[in-house]
N, C-alpha and C positions, 0 to 999 in steps of 0.2 A: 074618466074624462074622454069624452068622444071626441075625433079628429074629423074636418071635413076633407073630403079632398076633393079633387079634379076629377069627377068616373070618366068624363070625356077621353081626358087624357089617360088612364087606368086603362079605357078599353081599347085605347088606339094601340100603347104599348105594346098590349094581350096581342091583338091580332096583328100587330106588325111580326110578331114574334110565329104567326101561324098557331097562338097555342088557342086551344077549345077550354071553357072553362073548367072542365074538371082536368082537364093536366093542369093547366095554372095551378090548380087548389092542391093538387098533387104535390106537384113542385116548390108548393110553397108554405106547406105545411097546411094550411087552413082547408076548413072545410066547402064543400062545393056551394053550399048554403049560405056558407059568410060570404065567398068571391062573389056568389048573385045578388046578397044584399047591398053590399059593398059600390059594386057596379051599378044597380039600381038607385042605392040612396048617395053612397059620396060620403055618406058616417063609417067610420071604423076607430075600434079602440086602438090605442098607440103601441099595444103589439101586435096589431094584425096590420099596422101600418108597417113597423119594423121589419116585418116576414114580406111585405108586398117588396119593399125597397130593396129590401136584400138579394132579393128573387132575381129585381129587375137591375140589382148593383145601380142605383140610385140615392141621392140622398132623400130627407123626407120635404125639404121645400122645393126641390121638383114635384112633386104631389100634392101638397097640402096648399088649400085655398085658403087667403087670409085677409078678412075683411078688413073696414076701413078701421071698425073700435079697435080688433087688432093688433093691425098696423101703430097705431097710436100708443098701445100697450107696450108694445112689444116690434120692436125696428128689425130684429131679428127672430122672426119667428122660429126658424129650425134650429137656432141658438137654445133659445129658451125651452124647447123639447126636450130636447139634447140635454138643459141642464135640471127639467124634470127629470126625467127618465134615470139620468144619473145620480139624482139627489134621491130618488127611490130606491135604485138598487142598490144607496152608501145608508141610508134608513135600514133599509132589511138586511144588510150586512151585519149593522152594530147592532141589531136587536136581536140578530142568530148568535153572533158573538157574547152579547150581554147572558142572554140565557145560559147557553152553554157552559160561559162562566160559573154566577150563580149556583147551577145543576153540579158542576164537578166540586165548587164547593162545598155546599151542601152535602151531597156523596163522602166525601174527604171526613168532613167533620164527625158524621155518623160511624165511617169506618175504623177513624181514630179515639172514638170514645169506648 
């Protein structure tokens, strides 16, 4: 799921900060290639959103542009990131968990026969 955001705002951040975009990219994990697409397009996926915000100690609805359907969806837009994002990594939790389960007992059973 691609995120829009503000580049306007992306690039004013940057150079208020004095940084060149490959320190940004440096600094913020990403590659110099994502910062310029980013910058250019205003598309990023919601971890290369996550790495801009934290970079610049922001939340993501000071970034993220949110139209009127949106709006109408969703009253809180950086609410509802926030509770993808987190419903994702409670998803990949219990499916590392489940396996692992599984895996040991399976192991267990084999070992005991």
């Amino acid at each position: 799921m691609e995120m829009k955001l503000d580049k306007a705002k992306l690039k004013q951040l940057r150079e208020s900060k004095a940084w060149s975009q490959s320190y940004f990219a440096e600094i913020s994990g990403l590659s110099l290639r994502t910062i310029q697409r980013i910058e250019k397009s205003g598309i990023a996926s919601p971890e290369s959103v996550k790495s801009i915000c934290a970079t610049f100690g922001i939340q993501i609805n000071e970034l993220s542009v949110v139209n009127e359907h949106q709006k109408e969806l969703a009253p809180s837009f950086s609410g509802l990131i926030k509770y993808k994002i987190s419903s994702m990594d409670k998803k990949a939790t219990l499916i590392s968990f489940s396996t692992a389960f599984v895996i040991s007992f399976i192991l267990t059973v084999i070992l005991i026969s």
